[in-house]
N, C-alpha and C positions, 0 to 999 in steps of 0.2 A: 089857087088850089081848088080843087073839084068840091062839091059842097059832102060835109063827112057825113057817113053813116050812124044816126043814130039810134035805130030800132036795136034790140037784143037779137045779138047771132048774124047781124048784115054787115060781115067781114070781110072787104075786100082789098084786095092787091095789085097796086100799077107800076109800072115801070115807067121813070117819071127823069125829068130833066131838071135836079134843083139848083135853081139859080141863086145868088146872092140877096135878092132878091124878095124871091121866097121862102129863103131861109129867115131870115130878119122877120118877116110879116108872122112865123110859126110863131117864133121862140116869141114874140111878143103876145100873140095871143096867147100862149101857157101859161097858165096859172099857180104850175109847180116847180119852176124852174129849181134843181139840186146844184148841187153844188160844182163849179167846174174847175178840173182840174185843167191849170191854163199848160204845163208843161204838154199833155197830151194833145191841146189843141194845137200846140205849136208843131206838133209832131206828125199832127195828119195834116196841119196846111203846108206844110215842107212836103209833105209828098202830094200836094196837090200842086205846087209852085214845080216841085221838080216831072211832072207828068206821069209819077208811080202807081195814081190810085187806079183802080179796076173795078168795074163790077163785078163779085165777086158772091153774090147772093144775101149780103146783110141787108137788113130792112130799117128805115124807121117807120116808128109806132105809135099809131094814135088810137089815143080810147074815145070811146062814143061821145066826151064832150069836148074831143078836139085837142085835151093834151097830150105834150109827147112823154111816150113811157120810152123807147129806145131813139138812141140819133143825135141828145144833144149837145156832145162833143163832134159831132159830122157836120151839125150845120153850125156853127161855132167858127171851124174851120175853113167851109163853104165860104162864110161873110169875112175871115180874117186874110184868106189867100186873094178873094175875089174870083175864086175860080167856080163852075158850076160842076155839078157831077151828075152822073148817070147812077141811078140807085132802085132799091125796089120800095117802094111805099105803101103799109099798110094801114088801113083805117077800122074804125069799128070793134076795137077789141074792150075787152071788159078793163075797169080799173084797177080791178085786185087781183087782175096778171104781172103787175110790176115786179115784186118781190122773186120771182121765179124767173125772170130778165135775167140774160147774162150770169148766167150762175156756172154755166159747164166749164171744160179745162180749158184754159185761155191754150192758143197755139204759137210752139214756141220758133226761135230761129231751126232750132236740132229739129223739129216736128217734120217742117217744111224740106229739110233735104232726106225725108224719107225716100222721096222720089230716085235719087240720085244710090251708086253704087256706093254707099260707104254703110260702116255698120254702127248701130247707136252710138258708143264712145267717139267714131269717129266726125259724127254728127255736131253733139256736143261739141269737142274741140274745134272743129269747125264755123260753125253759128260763134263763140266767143272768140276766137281769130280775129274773125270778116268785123265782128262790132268795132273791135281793137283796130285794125287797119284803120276802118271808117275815119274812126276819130282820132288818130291819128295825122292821118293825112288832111283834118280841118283842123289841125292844132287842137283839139281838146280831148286829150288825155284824160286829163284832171276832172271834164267835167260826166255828167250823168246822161249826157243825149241818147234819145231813142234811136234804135238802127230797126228800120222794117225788117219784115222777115220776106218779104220781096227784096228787097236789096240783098241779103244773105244769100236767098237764093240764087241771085241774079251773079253776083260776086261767084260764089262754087261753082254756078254753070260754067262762068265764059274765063274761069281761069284753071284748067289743069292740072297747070304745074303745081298747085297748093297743094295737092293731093301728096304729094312727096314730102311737104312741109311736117303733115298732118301723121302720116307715119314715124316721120325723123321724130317728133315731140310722143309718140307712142312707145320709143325702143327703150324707154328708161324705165326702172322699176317707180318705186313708189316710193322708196329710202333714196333711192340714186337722186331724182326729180327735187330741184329744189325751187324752182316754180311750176304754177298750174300750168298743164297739157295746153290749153287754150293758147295761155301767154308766151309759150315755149314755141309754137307753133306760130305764130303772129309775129314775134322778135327774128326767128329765123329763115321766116318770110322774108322779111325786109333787108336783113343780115346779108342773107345766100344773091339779094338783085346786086349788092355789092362786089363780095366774094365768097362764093360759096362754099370752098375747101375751109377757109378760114372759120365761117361759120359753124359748121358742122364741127371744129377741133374747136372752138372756143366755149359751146354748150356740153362739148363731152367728158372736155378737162374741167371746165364749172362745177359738173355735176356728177362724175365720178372720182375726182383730184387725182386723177393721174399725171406725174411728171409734171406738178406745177411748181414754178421755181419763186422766193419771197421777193417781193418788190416787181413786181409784173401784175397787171389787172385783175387777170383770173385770182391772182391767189389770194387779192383782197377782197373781190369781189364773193368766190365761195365761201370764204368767210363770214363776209356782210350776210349772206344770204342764210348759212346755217346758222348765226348769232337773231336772224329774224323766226329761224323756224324754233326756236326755242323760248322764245321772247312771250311774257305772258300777256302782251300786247299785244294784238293781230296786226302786221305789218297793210299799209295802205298798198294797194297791187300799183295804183300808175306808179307811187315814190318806188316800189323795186323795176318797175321799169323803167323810171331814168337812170337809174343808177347803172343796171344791166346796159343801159344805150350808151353811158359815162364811161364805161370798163373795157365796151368795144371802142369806143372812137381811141378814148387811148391803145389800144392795141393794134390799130389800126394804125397809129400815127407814130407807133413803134415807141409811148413814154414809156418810163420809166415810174411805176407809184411807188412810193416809200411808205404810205401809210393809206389803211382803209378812207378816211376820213378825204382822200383824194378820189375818190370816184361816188360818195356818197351822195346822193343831190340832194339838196335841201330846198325849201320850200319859194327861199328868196330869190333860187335863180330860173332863168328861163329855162323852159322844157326844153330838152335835149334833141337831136334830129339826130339820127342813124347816117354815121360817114362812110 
């Protein structure tokens, strides 16, 4: 690295190539190393292993005696994927700029497809879908993984068809709906690549009980579902999405439930896959 600026006010900014390298040689020189949240580092070196990061105009930050004020979840990830990145790098700033680091509104999945034709609500539903799918299709429902908001975007641009998903989970009231817009949208995503007439009657009979008959999925399933919206427990969202995934593959495979307690998933069994 270039030798830093340490006069007052000799502020300057490169655009730099950091290597694994020299990422290791910073964070060792800093003297204030904070505290790292490792789930985040895992989550920028995933998008350095999978080829997502960008230059993008973020900078690290060093103050006149060479520590870093911003960056050190970046270079963290740098050393933990082994990948180098292309970044802006500033040197020379005062040290009682830290506190004012990072303070503005983080940007969210919905922020990013402002670009795109849809309008906030369908934004929203959209960004929570795309997460859901994500993690879905790496088997972790269950768990808490970060989904870029490149990937979200990336996902809206080059698929279409979701755009229909995202209306279909908008045409229900707010009493009708007996899961969130997002999850209704993402389930019937996945539903409709199966059969998509099916799907579309099986969220409408869910959630408005029309002409549902006892002992068949919907009608334990709506059940399950209005017995959580009233629950002074707030229901886990992946456990009603297996459950939701449980009610369809039975219906799908044309069972017969006698009892709620047959399409309920519980904790001990494997996550469900959409038949």
């Amino acid at each position: 690295m270039k030798k830093l600026p340490t006069e007052k006010g000799a502020v300057t900014a490169d655009r730099l190539i950091v290597t694994p390298h020299m990422a290791t040689e910073w964070l060792e020189k800093n003297q204030h190393n904070r505290h790292i949240r490792q789930s985040h580092v895992d989550h920028l070196a995933q998008q350095l292993r999978n080829g997502s990061w960008k230059l993008d105009g973020a900078t690290i930050c060093f103050d006149t005696d060479g520590n870093i004020l911003d960056g050190q979840h970046r270079l963290w990830a740098v050393i933990e994927s082994g990948s180098s990145i292309e970044t802006l790098v500033v040197t020379g700033l005062e040290s009682d700029v830290f506190p004012v680091i990072d303070t503005g509104i983080v940007r969210t999945g919905a922020d990013v497809l402002s670009r795109l034709d849809l309008n906030p609500q369908e934004r929203r539903t959209a960004s929570t879908a795309v997460g859901w799918i994500i993690r879905y299709r790496a088997k972790k429902c269950q768990s808490s993984i970060k989904v870029s908001n490149q990937e979200v975007f990336d996902f809206v641009s080059n698929t279409p068809g979701l755009r229909s998903n995202i209306h279909f989970a908008h045409q229900f009231t707010y009493q009708e709906r007996l899961l969130p817009k997002g999850i209704t949208c993402f389930l019937h995503f996945l539903m409709a690549k199966k059969e998509e007439q099916l799907a579309t009657k099986f969220f409408s009979k869910t959630f408005c009980g029309n002409e549902i008959k006892a002992d068949t999925p919907i009608f334990h399933l709506r059940n399950a579902l209005l017995a959580d919206r009233i629950s002074k427990r707030k229901p886990r969202l992946y456990s009603q999405v297996a459950t939701t995934i449980k009610a369809w593959n039975h219906l799908r495979n044309g069972t017969t439930v006698k009892r709620q307690g047959g399409i309920r998933w519980l904790d001990t069994e494997k996550f469900p896959e959409v038949l």
